[in-house]
N, CA, C and O atoms as a Tripos MOL2 file, in Angstrom:
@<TRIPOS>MOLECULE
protein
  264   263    66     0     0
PROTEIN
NO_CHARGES

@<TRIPOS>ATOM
      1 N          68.3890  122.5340  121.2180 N.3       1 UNK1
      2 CA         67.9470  121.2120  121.6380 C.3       1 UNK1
      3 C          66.9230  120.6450  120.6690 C.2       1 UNK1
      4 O          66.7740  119.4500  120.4160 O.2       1 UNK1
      5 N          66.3210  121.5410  120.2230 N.am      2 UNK2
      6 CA         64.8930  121.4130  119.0010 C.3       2 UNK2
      7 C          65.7210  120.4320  118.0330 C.2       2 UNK2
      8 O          65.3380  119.3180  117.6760 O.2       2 UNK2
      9 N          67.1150  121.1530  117.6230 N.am      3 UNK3
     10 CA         67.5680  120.1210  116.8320 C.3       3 UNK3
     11 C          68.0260  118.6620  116.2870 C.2       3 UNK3
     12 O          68.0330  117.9520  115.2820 O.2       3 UNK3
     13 N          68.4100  118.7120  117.6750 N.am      4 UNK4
     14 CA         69.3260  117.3130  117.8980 C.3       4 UNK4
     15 C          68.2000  116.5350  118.0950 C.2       4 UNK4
     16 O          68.2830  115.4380  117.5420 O.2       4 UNK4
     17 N          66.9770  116.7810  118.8190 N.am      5 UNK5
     18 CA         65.7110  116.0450  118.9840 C.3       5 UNK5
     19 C          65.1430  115.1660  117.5610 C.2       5 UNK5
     20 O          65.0230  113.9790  117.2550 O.2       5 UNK5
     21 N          64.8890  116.4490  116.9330 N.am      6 UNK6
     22 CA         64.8700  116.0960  115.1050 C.3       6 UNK6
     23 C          65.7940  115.6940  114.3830 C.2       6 UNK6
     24 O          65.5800  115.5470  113.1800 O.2       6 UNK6
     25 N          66.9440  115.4390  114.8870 N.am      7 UNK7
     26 CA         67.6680  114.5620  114.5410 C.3       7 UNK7
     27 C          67.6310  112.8230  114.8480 C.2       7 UNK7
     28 O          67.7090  111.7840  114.1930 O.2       7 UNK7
     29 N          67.4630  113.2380  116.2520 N.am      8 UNK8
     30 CA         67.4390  111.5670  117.0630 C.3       8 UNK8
     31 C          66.0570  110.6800  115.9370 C.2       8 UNK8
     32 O          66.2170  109.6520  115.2800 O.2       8 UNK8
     33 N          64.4460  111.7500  116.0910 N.am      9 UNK9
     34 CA         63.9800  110.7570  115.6330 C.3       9 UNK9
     35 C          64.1560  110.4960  113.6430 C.2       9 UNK9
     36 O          63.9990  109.4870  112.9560 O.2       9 UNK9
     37 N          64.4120  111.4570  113.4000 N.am     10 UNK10
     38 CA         64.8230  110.9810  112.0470 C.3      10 UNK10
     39 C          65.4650  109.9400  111.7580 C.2      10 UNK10
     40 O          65.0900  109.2720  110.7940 O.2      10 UNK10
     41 N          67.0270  109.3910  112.8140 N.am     11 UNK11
     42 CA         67.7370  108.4980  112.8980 C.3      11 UNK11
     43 C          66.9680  107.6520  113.0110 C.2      11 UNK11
     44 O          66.8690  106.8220  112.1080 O.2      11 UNK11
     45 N          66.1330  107.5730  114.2000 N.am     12 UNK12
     46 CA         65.3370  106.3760  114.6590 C.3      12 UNK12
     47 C          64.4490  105.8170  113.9180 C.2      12 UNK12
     48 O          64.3000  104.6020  114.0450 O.2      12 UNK12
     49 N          63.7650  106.4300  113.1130 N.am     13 UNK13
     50 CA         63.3130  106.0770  111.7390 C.3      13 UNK13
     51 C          63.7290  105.7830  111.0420 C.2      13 UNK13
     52 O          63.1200  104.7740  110.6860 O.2      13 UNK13
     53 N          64.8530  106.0350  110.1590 N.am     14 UNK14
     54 CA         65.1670  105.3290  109.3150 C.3      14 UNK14
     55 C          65.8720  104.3440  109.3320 C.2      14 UNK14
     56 O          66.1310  103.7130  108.3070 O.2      14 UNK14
     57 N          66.4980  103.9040  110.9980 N.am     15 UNK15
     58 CA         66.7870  102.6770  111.2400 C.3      15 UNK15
     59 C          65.8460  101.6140  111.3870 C.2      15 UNK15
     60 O          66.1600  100.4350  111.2210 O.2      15 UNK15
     61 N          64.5910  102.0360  111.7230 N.am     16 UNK16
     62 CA         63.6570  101.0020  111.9920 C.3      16 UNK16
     63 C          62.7930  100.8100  110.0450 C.2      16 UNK16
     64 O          61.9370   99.9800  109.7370 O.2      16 UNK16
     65 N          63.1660  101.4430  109.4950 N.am     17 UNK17
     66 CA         62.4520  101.2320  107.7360 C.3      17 UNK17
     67 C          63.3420  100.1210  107.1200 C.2      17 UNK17
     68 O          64.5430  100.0240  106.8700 O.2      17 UNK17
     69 N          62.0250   99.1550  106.9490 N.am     18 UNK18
     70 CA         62.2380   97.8600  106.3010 C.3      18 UNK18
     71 C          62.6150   97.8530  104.8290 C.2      18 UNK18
     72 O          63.6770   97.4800  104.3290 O.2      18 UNK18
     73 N          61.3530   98.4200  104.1390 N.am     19 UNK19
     74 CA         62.0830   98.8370  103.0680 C.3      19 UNK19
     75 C          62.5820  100.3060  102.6130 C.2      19 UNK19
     76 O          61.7210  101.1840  102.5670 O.2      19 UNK19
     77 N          63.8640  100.6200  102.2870 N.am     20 UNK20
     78 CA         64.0130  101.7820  101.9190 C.3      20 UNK20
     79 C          63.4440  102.3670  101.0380 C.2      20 UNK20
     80 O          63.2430  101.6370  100.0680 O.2      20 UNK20
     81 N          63.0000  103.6120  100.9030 N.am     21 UNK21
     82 CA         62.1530  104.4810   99.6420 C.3      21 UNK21
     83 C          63.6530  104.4510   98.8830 C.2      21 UNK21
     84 O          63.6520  104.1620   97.6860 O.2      21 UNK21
     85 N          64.7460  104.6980   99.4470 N.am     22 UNK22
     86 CA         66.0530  105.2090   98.3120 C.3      22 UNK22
     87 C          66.3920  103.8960   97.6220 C.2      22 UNK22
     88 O          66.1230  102.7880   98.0880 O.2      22 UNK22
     89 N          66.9790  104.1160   96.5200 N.am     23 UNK23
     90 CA         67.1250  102.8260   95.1940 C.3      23 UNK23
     91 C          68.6560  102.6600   96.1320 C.2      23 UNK23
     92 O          69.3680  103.4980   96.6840 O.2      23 UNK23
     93 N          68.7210  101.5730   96.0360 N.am     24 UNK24
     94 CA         70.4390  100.8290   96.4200 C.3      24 UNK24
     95 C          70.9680  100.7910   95.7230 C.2      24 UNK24
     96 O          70.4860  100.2420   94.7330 O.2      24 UNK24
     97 N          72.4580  101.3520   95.6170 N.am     25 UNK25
     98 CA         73.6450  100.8340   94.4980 C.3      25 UNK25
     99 C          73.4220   99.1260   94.1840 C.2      25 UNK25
    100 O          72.8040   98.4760   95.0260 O.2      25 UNK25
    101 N          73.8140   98.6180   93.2640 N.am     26 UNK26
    102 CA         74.1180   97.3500   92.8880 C.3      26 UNK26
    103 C          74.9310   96.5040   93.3850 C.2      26 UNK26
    104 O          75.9620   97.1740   93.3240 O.2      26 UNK26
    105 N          75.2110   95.6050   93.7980 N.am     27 UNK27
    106 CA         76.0400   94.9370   94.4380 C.3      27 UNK27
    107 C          77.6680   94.0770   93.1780 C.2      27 UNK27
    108 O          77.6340   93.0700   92.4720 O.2      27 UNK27
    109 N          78.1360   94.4830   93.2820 N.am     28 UNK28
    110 CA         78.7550   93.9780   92.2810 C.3      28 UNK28
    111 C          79.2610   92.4520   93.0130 C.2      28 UNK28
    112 O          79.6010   92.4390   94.1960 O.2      28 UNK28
    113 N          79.2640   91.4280   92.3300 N.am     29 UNK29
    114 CA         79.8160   89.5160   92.5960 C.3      29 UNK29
    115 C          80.3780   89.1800   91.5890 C.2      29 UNK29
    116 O          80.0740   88.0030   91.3960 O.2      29 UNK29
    117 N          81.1370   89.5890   90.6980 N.am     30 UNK30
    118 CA         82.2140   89.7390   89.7240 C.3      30 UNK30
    119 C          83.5260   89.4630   90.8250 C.2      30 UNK30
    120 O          84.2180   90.4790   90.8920 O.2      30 UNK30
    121 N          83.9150   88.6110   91.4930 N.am     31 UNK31
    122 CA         85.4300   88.1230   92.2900 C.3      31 UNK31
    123 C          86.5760   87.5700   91.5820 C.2      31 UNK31
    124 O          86.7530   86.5070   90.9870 O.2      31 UNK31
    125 N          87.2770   88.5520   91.8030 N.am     32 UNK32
    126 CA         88.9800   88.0090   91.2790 C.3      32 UNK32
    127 C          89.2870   86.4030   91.9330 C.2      32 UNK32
    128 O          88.7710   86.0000   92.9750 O.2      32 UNK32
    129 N          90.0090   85.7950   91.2840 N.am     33 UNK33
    130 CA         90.7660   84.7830   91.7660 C.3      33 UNK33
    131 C          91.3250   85.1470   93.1630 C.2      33 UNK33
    132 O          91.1010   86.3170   93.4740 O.2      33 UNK33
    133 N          91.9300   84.4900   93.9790 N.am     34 UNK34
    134 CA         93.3210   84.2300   94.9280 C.3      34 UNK34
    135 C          94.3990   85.0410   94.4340 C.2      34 UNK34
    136 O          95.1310   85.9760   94.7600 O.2      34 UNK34
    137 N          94.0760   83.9920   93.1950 N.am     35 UNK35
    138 CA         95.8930   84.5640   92.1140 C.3      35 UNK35
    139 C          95.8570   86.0060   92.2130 C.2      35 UNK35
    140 O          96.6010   86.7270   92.8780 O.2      35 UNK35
    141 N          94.8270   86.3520   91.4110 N.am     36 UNK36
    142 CA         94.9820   87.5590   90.6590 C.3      36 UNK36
    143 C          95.0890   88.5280   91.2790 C.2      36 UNK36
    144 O          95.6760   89.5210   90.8480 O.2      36 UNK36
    145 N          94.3050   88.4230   92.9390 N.am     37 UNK37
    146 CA         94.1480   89.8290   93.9470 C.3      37 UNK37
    147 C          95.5480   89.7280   94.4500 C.2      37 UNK37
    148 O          96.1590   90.7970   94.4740 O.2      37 UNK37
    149 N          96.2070   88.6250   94.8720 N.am     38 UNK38
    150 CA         97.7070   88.3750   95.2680 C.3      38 UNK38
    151 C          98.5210   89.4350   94.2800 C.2      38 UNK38
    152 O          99.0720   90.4900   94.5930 O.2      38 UNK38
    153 N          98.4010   88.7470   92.8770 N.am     39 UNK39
    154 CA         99.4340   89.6080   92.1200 C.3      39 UNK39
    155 C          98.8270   91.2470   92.0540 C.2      39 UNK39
    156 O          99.4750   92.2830   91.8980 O.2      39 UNK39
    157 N          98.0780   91.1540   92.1440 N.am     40 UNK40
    158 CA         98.0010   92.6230   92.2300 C.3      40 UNK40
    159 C          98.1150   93.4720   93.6420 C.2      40 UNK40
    160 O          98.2870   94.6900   93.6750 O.2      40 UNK40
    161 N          98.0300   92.9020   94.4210 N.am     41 UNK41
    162 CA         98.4570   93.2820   95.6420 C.3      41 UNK41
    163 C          99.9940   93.5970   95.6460 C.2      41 UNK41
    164 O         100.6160   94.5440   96.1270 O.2      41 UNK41
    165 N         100.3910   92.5060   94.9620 N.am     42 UNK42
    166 CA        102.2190   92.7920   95.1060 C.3      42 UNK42
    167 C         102.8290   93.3350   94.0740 C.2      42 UNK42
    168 O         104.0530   93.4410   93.9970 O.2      42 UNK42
    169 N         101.6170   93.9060   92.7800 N.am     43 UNK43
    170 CA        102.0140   95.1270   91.7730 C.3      43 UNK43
    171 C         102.3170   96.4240   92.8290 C.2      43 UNK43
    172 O         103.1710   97.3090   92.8060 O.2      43 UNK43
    173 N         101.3690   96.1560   93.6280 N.am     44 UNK44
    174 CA        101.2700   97.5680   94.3850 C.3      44 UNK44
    175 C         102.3800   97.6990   95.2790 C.2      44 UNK44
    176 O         102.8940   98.8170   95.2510 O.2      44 UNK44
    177 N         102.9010   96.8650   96.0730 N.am     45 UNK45
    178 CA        103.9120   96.7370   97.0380 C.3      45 UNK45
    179 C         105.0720   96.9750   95.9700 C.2      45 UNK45
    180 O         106.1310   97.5320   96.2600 O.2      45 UNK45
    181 N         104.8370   96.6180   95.0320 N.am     46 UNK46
    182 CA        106.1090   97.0180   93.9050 C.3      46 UNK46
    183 C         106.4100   98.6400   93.4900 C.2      46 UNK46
    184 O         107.4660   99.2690   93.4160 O.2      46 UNK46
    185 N         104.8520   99.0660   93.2290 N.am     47 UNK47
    186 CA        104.8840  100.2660   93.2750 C.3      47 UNK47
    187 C         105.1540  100.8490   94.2290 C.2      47 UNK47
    188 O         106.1730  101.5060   94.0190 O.2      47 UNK47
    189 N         104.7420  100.9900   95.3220 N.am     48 UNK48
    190 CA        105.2750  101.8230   96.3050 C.3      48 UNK48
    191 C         106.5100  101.9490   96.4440 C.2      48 UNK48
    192 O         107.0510  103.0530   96.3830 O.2      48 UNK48
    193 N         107.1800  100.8030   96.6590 N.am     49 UNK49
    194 CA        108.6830  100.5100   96.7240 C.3      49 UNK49
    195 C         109.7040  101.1720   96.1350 C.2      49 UNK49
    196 O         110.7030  101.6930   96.6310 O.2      49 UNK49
    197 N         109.1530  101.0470   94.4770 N.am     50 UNK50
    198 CA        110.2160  101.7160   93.7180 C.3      50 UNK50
    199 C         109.6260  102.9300   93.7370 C.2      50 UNK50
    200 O         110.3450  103.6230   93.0160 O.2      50 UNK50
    201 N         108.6340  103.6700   94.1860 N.am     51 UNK51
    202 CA        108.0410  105.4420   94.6530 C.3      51 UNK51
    203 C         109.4220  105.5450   95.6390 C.2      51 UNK51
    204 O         110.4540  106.2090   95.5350 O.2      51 UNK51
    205 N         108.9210  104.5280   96.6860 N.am     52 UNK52
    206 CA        110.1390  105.1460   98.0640 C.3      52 UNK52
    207 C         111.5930  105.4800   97.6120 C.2      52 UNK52
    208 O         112.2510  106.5210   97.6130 O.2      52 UNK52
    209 N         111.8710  104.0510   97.1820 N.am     53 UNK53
    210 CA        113.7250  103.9440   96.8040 C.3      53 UNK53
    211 C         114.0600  105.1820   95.9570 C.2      53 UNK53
    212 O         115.1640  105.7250   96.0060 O.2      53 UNK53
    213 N         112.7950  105.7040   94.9820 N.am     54 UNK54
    214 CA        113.3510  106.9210   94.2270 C.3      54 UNK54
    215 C         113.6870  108.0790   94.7950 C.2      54 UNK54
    216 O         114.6690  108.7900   94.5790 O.2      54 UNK54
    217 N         112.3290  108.2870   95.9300 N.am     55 UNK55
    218 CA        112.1190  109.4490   96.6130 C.3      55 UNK55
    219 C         113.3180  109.4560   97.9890 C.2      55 UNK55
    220 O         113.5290  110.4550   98.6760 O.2      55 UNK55
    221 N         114.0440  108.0460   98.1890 N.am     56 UNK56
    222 CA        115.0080  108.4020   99.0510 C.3      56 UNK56
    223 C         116.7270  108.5420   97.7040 C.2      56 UNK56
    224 O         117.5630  109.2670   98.2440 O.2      56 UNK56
    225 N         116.9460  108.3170   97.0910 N.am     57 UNK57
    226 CA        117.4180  108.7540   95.9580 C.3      57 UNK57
    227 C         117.8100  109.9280   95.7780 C.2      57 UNK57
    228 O         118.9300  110.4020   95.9630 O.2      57 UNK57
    229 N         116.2650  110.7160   95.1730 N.am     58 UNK58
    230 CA        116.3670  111.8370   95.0000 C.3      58 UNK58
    231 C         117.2540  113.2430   96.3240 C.2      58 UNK58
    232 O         117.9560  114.2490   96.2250 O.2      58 UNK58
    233 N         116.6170  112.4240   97.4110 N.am     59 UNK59
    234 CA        117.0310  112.7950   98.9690 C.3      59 UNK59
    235 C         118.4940  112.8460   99.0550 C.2      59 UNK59
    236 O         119.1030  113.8250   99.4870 O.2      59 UNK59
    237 N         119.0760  111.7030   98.6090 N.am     60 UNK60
    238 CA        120.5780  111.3620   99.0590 C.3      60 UNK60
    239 C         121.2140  112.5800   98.3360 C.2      60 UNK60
    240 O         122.0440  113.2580   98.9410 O.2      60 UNK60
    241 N         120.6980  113.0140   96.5080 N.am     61 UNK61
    242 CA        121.4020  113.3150   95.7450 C.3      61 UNK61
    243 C         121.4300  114.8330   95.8690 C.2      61 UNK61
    244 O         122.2350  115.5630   95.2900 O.2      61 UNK61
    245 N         120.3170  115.2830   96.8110 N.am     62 UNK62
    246 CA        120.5260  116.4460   97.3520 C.3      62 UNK62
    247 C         121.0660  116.9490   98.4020 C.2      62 UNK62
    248 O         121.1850  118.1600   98.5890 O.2      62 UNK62
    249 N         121.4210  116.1070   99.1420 N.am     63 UNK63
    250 CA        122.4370  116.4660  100.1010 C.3      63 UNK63
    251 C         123.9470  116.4370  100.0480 C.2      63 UNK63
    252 O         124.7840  116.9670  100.7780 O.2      63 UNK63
    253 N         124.0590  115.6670   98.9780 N.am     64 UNK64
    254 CA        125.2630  115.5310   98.0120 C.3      64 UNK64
    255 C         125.2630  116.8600   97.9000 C.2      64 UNK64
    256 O         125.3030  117.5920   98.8880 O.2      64 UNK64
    257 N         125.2160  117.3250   96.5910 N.am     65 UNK65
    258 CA        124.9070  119.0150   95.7670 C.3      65 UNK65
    259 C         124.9630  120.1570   96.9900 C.2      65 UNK65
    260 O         125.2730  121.3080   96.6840 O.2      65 UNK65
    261 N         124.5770  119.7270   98.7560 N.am     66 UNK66
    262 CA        124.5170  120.8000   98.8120 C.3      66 UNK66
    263 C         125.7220  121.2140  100.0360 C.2      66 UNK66
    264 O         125.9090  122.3910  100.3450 O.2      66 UNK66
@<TRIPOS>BOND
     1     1     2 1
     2     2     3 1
     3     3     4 2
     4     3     5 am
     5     5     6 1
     6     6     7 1
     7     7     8 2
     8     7     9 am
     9     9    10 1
    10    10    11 1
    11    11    12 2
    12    11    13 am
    13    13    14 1
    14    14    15 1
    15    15    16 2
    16    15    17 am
    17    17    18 1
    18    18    19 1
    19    19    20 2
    20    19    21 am
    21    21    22 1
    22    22    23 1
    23    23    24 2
    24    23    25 am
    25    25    26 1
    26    26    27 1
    27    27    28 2
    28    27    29 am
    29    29    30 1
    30    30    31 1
    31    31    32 2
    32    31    33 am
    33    33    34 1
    34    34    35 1
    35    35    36 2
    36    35    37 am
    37    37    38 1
    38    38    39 1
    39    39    40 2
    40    39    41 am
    41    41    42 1
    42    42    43 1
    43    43    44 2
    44    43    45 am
    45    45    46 1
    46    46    47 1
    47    47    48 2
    48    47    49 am
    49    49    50 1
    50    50    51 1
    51    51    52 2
    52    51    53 am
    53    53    54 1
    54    54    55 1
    55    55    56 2
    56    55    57 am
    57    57    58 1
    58    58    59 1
    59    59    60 2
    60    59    61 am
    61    61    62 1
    62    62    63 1
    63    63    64 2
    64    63    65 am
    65    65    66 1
    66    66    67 1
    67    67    68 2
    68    67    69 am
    69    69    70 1
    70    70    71 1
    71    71    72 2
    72    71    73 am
    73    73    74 1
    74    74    75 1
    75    75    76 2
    76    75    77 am
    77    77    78 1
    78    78    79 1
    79    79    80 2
    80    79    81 am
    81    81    82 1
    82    82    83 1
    83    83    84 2
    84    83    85 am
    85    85    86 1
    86    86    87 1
    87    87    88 2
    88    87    89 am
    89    89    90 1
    90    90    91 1
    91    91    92 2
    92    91    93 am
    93    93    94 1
    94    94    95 1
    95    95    96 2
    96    95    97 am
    97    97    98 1
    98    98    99 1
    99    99   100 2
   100    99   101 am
   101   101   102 1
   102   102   103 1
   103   103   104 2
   104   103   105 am
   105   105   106 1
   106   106   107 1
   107   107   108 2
   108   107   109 am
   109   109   110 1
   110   110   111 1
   111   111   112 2
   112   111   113 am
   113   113   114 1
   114   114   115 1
   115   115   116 2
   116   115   117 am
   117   117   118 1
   118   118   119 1
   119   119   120 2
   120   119   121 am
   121   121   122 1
   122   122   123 1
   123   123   124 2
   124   123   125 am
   125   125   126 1
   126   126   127 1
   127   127   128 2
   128   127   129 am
   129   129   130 1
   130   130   131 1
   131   131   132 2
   132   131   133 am
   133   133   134 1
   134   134   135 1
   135   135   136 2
   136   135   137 am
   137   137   138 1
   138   138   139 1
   139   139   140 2
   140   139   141 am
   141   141   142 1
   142   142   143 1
   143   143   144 2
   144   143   145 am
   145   145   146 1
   146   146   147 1
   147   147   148 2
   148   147   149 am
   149   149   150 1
   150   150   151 1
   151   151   152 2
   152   151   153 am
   153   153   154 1
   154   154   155 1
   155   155   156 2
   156   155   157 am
   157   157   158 1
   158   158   159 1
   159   159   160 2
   160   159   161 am
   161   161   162 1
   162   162   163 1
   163   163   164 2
   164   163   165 am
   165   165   166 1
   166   166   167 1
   167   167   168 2
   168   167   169 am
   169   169   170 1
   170   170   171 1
   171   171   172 2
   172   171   173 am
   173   173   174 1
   174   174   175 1
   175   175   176 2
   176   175   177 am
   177   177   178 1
   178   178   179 1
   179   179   180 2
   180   179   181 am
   181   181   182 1
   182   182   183 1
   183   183   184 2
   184   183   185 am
   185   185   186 1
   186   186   187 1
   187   187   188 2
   188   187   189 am
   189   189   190 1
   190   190   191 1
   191   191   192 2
   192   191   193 am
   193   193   194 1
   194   194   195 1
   195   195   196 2
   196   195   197 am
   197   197   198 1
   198   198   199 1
   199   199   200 2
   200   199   201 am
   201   201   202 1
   202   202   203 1
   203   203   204 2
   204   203   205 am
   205   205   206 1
   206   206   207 1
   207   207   208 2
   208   207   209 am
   209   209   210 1
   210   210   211 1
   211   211   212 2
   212   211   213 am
   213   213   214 1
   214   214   215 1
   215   215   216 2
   216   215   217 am
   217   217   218 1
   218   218   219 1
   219   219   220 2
   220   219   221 am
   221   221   222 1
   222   222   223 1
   223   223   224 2
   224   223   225 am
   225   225   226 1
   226   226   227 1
   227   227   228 2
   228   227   229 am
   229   229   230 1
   230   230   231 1
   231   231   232 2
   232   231   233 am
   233   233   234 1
   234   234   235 1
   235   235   236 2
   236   235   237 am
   237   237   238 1
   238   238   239 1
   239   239   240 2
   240   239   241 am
   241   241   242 1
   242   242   243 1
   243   243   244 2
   244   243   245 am
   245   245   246 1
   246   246   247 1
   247   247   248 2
   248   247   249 am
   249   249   250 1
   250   250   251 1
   251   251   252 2
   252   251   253 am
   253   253   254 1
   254   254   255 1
   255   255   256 2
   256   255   257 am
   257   257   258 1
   258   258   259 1
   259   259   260 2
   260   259   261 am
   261   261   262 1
   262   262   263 1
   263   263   264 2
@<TRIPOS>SUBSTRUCTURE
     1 UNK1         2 RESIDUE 1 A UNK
     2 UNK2         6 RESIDUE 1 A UNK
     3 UNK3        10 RESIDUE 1 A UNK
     4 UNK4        14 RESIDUE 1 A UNK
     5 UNK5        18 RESIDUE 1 A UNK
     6 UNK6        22 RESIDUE 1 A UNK
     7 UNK7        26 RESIDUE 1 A UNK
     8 UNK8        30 RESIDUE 1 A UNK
     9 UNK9        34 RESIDUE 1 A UNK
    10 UNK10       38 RESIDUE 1 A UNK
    11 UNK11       42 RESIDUE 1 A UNK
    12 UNK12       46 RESIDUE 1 A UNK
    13 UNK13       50 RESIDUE 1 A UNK
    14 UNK14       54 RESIDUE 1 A UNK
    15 UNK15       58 RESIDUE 1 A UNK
    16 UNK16       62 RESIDUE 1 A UNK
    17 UNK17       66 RESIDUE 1 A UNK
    18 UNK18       70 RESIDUE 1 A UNK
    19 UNK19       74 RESIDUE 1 A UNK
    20 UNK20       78 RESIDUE 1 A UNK
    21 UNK21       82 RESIDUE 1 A UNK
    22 UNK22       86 RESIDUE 1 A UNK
    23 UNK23       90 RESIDUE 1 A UNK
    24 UNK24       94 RESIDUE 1 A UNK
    25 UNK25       98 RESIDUE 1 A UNK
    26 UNK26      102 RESIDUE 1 A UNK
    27 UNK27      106 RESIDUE 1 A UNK
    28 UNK28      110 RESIDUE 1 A UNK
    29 UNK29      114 RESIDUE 1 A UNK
    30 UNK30      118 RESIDUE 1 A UNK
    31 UNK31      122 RESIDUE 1 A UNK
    32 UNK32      126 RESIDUE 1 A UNK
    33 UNK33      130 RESIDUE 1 A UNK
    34 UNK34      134 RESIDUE 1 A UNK
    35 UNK35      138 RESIDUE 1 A UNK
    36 UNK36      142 RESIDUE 1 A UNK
    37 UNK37      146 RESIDUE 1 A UNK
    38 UNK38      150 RESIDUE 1 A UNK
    39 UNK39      154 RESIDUE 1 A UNK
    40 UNK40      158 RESIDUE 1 A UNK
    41 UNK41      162 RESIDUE 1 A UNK
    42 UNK42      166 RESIDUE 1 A UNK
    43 UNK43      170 RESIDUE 1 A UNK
    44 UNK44      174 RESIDUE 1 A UNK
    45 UNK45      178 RESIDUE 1 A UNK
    46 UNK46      182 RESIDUE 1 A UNK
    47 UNK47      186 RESIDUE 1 A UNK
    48 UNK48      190 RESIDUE 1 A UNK
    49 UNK49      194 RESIDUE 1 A UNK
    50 UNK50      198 RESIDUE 1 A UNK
    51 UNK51      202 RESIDUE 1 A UNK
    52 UNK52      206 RESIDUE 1 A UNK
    53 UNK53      210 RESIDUE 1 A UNK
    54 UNK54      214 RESIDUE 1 A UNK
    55 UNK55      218 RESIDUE 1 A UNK
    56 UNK56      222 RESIDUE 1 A UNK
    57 UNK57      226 RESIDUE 1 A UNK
    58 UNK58      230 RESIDUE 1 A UNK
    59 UNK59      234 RESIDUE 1 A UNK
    60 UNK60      238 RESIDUE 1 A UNK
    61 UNK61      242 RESIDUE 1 A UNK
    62 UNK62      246 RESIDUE 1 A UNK
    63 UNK63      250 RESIDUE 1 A UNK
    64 UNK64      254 RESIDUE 1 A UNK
    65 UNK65      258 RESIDUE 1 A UNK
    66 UNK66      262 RESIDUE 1 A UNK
């Protein structure tokens, strides 16, 4: 029980600290276009696609063979 106690207020502390002692990652605001996250969104849907169609492919051509 000792533990979880020293747990709770640790939590509770460092939810209530305004400023953090730890340094923050950077925020990166470098934003793609519309366009560009679109097309790359549907690079990926491309990729997957032709992953699947191969991997059912490969599937068909072994049940063929066997």
């Amino acid at each position: 029980m000792g533990k979880q106690i020293k747990k709770f207020i640790i939590g509770m502390g460092s939810s209530m600290e305004v400023f953090p002692s730890s340094p923050q990652p950077p925020i990166d605001f470098s934003h793609k276009s519309d366009k560009e996250n679109l097309a790359q969104d549907w690079e990926r849907v491309g990729s997957y696609m032709f992953t699947a169609i191969g991997t059912v492919d490969e599937e068909q051509a072994k049940r063929i063979l066997s």
